[in-house]
GUVEXVEX-712469 format. One record per residue (C-alpha): x, y, z. Coordinates in Angstrom, 3 decimals, padded with zeros to 6 digits. Example, Ala and Ser with C-alpha at 12.3 -4.5 7.8 and 13.67 -1.06 7.14 Angstrom:
// residues 2
- 012.300, -004.500, 007.800 $
- 013.670, -001.060, 007.140 $
//
This chain:
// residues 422
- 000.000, 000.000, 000.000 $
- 001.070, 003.417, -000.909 $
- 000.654, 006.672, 001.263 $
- -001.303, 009.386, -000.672 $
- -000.023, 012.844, -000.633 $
- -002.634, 015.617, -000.332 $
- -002.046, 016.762, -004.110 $
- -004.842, 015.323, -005.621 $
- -007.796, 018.066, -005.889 $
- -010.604, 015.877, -006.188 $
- -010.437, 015.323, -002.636 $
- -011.310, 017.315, -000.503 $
- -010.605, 021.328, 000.419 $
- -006.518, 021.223, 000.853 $
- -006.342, 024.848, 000.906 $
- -008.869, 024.909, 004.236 $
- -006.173, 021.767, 005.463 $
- -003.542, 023.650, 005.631 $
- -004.685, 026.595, 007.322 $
- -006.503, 024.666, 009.623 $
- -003.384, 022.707, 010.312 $
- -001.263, 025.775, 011.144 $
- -004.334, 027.614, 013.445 $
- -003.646, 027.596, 016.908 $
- -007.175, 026.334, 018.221 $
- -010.332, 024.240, 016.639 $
- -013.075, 022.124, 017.386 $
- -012.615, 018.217, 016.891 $
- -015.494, 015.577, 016.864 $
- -014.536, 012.160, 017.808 $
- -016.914, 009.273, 017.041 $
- -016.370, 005.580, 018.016 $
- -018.554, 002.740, 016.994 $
- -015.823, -000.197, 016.577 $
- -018.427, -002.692, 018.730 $
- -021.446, -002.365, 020.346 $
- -021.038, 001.386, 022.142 $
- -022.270, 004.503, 020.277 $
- -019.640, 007.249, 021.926 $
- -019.220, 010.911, 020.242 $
- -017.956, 014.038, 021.865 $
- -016.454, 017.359, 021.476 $
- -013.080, 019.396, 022.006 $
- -011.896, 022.427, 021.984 $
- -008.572, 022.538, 021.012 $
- -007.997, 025.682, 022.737 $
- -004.002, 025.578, 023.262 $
- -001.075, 023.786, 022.042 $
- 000.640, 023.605, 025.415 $
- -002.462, 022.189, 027.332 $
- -004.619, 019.427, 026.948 $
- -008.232, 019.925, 025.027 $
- -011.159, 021.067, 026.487 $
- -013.798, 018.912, 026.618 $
- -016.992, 020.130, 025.613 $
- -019.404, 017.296, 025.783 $
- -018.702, 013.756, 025.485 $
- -022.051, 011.190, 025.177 $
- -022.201, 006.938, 024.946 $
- -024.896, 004.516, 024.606 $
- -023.897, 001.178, 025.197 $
- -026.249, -001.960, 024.024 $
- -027.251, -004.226, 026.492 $
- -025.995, -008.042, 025.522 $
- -027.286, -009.578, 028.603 $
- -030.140, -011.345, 027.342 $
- -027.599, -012.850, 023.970 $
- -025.131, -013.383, 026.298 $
- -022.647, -011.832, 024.084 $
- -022.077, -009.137, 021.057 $
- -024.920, -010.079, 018.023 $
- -023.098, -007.708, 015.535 $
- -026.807, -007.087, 013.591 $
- -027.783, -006.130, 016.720 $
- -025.323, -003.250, 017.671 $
- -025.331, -002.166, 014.150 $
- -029.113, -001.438, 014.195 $
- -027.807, 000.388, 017.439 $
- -025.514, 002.385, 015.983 $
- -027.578, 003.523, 013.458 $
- -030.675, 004.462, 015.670 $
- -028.409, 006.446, 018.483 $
- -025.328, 007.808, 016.458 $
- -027.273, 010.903, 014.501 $
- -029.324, 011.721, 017.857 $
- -026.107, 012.058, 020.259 $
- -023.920, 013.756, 017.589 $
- -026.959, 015.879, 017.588 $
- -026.744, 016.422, 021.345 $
- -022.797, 016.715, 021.432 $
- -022.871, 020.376, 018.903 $
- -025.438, 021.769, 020.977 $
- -024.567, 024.442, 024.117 $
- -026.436, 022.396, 026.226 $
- -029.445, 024.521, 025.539 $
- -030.560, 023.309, 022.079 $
- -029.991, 026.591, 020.384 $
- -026.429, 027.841, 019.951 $
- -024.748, 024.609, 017.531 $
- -021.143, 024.157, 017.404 $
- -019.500, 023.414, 014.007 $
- -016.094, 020.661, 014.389 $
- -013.165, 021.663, 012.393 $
- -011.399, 017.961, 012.333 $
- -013.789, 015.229, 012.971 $
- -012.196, 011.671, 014.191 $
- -013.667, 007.977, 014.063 $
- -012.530, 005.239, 014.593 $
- -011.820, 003.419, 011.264 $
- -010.830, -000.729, 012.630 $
- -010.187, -002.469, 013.660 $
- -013.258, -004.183, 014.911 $
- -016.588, -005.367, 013.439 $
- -017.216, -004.035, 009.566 $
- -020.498, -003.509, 009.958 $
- -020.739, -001.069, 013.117 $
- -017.323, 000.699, 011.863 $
- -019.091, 000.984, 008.759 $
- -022.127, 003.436, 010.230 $
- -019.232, 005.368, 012.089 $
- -016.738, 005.856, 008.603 $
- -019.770, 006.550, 006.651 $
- -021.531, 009.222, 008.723 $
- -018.290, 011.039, 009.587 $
- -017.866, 011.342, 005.751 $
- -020.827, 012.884, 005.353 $
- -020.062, 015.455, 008.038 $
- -016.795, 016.219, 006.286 $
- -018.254, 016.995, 003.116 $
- -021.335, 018.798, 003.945 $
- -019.222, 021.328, 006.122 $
- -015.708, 020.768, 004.378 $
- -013.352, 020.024, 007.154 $
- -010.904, 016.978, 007.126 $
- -011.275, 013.717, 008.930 $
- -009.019, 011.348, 010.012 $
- -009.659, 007.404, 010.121 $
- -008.118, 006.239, 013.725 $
- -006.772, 003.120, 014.086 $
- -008.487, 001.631, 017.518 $
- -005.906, 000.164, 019.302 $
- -003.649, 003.385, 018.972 $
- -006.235, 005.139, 020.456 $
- -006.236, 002.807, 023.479 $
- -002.768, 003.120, 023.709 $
- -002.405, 006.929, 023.259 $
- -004.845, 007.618, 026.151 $
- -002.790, 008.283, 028.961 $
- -001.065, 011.270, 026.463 $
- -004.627, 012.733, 026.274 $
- -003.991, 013.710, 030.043 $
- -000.632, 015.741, 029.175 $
- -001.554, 017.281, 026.086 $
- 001.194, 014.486, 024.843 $
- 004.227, 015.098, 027.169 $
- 003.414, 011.524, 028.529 $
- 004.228, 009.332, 028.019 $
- 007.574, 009.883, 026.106 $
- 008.448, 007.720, 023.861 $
- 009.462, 004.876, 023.529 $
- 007.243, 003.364, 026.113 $
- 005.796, 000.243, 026.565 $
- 002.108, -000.665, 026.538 $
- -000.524, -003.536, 027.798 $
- -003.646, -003.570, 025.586 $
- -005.971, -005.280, 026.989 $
- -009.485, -005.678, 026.010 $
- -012.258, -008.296, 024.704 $
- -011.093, -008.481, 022.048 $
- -007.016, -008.137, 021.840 $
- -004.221, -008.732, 024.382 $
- -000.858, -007.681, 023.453 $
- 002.412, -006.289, 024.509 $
- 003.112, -003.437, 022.545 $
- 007.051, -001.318, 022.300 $
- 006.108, 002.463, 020.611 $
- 009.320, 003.914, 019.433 $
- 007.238, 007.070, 018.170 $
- 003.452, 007.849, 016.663 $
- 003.556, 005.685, 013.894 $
- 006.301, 003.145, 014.922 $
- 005.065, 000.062, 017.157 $
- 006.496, -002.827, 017.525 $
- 003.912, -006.129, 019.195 $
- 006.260, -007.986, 021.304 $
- 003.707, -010.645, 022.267 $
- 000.672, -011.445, 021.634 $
- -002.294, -014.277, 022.377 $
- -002.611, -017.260, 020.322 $
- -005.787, -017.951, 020.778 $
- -008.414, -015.569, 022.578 $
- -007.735, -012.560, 024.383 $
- -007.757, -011.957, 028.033 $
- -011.008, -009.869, 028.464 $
- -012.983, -012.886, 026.219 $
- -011.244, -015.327, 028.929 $
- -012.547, -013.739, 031.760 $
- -016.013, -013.166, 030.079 $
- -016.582, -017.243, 029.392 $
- -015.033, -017.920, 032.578 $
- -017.668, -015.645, 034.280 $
- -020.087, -017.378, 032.436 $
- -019.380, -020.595, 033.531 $
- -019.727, -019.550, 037.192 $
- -023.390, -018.109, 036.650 $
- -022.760, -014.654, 036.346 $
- -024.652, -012.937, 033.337 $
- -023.981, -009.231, 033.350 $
- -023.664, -007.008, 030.442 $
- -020.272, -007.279, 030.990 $
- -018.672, -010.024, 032.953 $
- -015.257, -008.845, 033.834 $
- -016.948, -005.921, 036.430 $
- -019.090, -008.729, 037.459 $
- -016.161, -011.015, 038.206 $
- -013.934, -008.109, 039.677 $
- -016.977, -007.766, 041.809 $
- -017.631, -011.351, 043.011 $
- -013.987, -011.598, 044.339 $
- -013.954, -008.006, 046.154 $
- -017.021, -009.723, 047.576 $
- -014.915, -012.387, 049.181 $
- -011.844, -010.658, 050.033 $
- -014.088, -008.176, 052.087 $
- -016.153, -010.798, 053.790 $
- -012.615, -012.230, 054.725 $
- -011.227, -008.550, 056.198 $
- -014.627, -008.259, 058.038 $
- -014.148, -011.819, 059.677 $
- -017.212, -013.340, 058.331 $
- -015.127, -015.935, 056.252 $
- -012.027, -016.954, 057.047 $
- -009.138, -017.180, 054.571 $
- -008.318, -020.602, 053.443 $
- -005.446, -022.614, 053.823 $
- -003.308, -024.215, 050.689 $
- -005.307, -027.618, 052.188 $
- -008.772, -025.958, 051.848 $
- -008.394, -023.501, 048.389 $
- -007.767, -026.865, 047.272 $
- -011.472, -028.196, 048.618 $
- -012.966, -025.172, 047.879 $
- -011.496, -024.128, 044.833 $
- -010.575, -026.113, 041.018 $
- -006.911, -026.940, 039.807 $
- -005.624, -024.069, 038.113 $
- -001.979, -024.168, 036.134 $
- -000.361, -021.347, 034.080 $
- 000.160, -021.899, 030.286 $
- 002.743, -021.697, 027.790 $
- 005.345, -022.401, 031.015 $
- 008.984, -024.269, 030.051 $
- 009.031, -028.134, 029.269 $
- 012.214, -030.051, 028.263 $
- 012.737, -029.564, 024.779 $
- 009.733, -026.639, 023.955 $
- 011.040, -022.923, 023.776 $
- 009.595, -020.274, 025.842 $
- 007.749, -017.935, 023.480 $
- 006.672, -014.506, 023.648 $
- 003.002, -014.715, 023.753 $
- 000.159, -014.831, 025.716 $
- -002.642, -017.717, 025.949 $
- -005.841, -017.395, 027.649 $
- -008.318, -020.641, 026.195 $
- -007.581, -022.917, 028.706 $
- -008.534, -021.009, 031.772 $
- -012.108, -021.345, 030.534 $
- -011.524, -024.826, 029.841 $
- -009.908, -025.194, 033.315 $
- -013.675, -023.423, 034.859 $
- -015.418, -025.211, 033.151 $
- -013.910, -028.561, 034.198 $
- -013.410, -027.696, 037.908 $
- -016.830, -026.991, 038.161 $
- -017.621, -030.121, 036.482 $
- -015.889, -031.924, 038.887 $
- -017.698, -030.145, 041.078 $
- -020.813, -031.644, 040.350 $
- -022.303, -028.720, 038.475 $
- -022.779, -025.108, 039.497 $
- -025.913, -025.882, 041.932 $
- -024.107, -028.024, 043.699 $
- -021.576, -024.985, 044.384 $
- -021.838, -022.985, 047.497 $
- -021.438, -019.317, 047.176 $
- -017.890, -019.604, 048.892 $
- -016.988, -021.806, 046.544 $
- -017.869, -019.662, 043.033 $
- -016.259, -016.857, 045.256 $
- -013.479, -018.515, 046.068 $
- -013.113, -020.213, 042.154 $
- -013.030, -016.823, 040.827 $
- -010.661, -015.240, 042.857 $
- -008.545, -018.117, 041.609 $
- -009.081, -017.925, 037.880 $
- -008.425, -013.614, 037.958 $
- -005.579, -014.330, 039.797 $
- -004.069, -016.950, 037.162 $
- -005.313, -015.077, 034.334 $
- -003.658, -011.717, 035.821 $
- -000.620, -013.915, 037.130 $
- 000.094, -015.333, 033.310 $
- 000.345, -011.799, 031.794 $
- 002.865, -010.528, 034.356 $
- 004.999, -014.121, 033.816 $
- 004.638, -013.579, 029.990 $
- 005.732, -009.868, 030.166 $
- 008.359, -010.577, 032.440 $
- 009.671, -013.285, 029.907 $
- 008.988, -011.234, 026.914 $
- 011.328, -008.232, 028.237 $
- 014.347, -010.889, 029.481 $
- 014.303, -011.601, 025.611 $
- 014.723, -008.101, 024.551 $
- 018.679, -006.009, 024.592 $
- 019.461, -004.911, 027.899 $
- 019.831, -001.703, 026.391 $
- 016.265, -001.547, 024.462 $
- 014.722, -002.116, 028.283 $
- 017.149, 000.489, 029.665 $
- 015.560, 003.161, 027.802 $
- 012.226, 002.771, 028.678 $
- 010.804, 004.788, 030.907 $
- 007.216, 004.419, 030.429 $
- 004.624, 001.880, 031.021 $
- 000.831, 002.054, 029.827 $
- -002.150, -000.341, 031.075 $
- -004.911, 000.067, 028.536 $
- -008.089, -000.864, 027.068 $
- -011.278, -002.765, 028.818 $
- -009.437, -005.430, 031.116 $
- -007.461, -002.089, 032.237 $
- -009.761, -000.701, 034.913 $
- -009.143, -004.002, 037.043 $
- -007.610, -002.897, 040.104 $
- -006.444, -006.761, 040.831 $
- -004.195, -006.353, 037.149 $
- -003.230, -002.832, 038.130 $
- -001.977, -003.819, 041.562 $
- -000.433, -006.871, 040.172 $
- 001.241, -004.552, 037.881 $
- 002.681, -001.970, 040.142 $
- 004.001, -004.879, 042.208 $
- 005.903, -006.611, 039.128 $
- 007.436, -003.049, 037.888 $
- 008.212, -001.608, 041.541 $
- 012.356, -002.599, 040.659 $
- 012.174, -001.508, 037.039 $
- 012.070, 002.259, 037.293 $
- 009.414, 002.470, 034.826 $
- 006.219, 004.799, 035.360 $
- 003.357, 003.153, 035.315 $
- 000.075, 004.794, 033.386 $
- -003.605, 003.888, 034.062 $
- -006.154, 006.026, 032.705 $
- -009.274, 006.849, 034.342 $
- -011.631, 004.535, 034.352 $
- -013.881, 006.150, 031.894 $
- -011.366, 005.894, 029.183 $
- -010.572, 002.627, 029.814 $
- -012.775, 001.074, 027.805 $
- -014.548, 001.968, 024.291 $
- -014.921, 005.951, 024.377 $
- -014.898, 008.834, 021.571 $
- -012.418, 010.888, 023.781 $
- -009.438, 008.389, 023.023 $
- -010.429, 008.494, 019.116 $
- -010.293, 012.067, 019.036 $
- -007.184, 012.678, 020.760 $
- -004.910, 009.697, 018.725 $
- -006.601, 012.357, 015.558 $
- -005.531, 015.427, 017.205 $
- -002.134, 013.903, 017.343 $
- -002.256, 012.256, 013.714 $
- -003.029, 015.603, 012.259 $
- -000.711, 018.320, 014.481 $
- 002.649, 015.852, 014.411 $
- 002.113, 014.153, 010.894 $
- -000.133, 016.070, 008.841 $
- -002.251, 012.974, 008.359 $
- -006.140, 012.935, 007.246 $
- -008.115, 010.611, 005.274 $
- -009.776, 010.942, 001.498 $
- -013.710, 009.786, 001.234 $
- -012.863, 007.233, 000.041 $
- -011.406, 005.382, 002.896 $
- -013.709, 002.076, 004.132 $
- -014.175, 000.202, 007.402 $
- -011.151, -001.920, 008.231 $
- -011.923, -004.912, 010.396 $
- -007.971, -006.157, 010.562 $
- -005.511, -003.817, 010.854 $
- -002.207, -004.276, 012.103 $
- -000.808, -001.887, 014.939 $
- 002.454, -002.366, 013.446 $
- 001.713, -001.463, 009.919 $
- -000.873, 001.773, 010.273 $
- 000.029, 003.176, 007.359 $
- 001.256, -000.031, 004.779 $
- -001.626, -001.345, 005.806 $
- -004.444, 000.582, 004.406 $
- -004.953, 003.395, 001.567 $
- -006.510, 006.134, 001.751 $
- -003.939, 008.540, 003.512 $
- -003.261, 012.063, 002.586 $
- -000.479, 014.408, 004.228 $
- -000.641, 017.928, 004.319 $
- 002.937, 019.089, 005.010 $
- 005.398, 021.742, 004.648 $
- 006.530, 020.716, 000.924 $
- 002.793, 020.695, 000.214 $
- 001.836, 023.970, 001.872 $
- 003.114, 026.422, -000.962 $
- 001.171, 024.483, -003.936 $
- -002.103, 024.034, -001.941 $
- -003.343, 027.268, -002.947 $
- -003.045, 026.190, -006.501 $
- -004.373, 022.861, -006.175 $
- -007.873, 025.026, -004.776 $
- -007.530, 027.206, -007.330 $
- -007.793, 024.397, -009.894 $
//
């Protein structure tokens, strides 16, 4: 795949590009419908040496309970029914009368399912051309991993950092040596973490809209009957009784590399089992589903720190020696087990640790817009109409990977007035 230059005057108002590029504030929509929730909102980019205002920022997530799971026709029809109404809500003052008008709008291009990207890409072109502003097609995952940077304005953290993206749908270990160079140093080869901890969930009864809160939940539930002295914590003899055999993948055997990856299938398998053996979850106690998820979060948690720690013993001492930074990102993120977990693995590495807030943790507008904000100010980079939905794209190829790029840049800057003219 090639990169497109902004010289091509059939696309597009370059002349407005480059001025807007070189103005010191605008307004910037960001709209995100990669899965099931419908997020938009609104910046002011007020200043270059602060982060953006936020104006308004609106989601409404579908409600999967009943499916137990994402039906894709499903959370398209949702899209479409609630994406027009809060983009609506999001240019208003609050008031319904005074409108704001974006100067960059942002969505989220892929990865993730074709058809709800599709009502995202689709209506942010329109937007572009009926008010003639660019638009830039985010890649997902970079916005999930550019979060905490929304909180400096971009001062942190520096690159090259390291990230954890960790969601229902991807797990991986990511090295970013700048914007658009990322390197994945591991990933799962199978499911990823959040869908593990969903099915496991499952197979201990609980049926929330999402299952990972639900499980974070059950153990806190445990832990504090334990610190109140209603239950009392079990011995090695007794987790044993009460809880299911639980063993670490992808560990050393004679003869079998180590590989840098992660592998989350058979801690389902290992629930679902246990609780076999069990005799079926009515025959378990509540102690016992409390005390069987504590032990499965802990495994699940305990594998990624193992597989990180492996995955950075394989890398140059003096690739690890320069980084300073370390992000925890995406759904799974906004566990406070993992986060702990974290903090405890990286307390002798001298690396600072990132969480974002646990709003922007998982699928939100805010992230979408910012990774544009920083596309367009540090590269130039928008996207032609002609751009579609991407449901596989590579992290480590954003721009080989898919067409549709334009750059507005110095070189470009002088002829732009031309190309308008034309």
């Amino acid at each position: 795949m090639t990169l497109l230059l902004s010289v091509r005057p059939r696309i597009g108002n370059f002349r407005k590009c480059s001025l807007l590029r070189l103005r010191r504030t605008y307004l910037v929509l960001g709209i995100e419908t990669s899965c099931d929730d419908t997020s938009v909102c609104l910046y002011d980019r007020h200043s270059r040496r602060e982060p953006p205002k936020l104006i308004s920022s609106l989601t409404a997530s579908l409600d999967n309970t009943e499916f137990k799971g994402i039906v894709p026709t499903l959370a398209l029809n949702h899209h479409q029914v609630h994406l027009a109404p809060l983009v609506s809500r999001v240019l208003s003052s609050g008031n319904g009368l005074q409108q704001y008008r974006p100067d960059l709008i942002c969505v989220t291009r892929g990865p993730g399912m074709r058809g709800s990207l599709s009502v995202g890409v689709e209506f942010a072109k329109g937007l572009s051309l009926a008010w003639g502003v660019p638009m830039v097609g985010v890649h997902h995952m970079l916005g999930h991993l550019l979060t905490p940077r929304l909180l400096t304005n971009g001062s942190s953290p520096q690159f090259p950092f390291l990230s954890l993206l960790a969601s229902g749908g991807h797990t991986m270990l990511v090295l970013s040596s700048s914007l658009l160079d990322h390197q994945i140093l591991a990933n799962t080869i199978d499911i990823a973490m959040g869908d593990a901890i969903d099915k496991s969930a499952r197979e201990l009864g609980l049926n929330g809209n999402m299952n990972g809160p639900e499980l974070e939940k059950l153990v806190r539930a445990h832990e504090s009957s334990v610190m109140a002295g209603v239950s009392k914590a079990l011995t090695k003899d007794e987790l044993a009784e009460f809880g299911i055999q639980v063993k670490l993948p992808l560990q050393p055997k004679p003869g079998r590399p180590q590989a840098p990856a992660f592998s989350f299938s058979s801690f389902v398998s290992m629930v679902s089992r246990g609780v076999a053996k069990k005799g079926g979850l009515d025959a378990l106690s509540e102690t016992e589903v409390q005390v069987i998820g504590k032990q499965i979060q802990d495994a699940i948690f305990d594998h990624v720190i193992d597989r990180i720690t492996f995955t950075l013993s394989t890398l140059p001492k003096k690739v690890v020696g320069g980084i300073r930074d370390f992000v925890l990102s995406g759904g799974v993120g906004s566990n406070l087990v993992l986060r702990q977990k974290l903090q405890d693995a990286c307390s002798d590495t001298g690396m600072n640790l990132h969480f974002p807030p646990l709003e922007l943790c998982t699928d939100n507008a805010r992230m979408i817009a910012w990774t544009g904000i920083e596309l367009w100010e540090t590269e130039g980079l928008h996207s032609s109409y002609d751009i579609m939905p991407t449901a596989k794209w590579p992290l480590d190829n954003i721009l080989g990977e898919v067409d549709g790029w334009l750059r507005v840049d110095d070189r470009h800057k002088a002829s732009l007035g031309d190309i308008g003219a034309t």
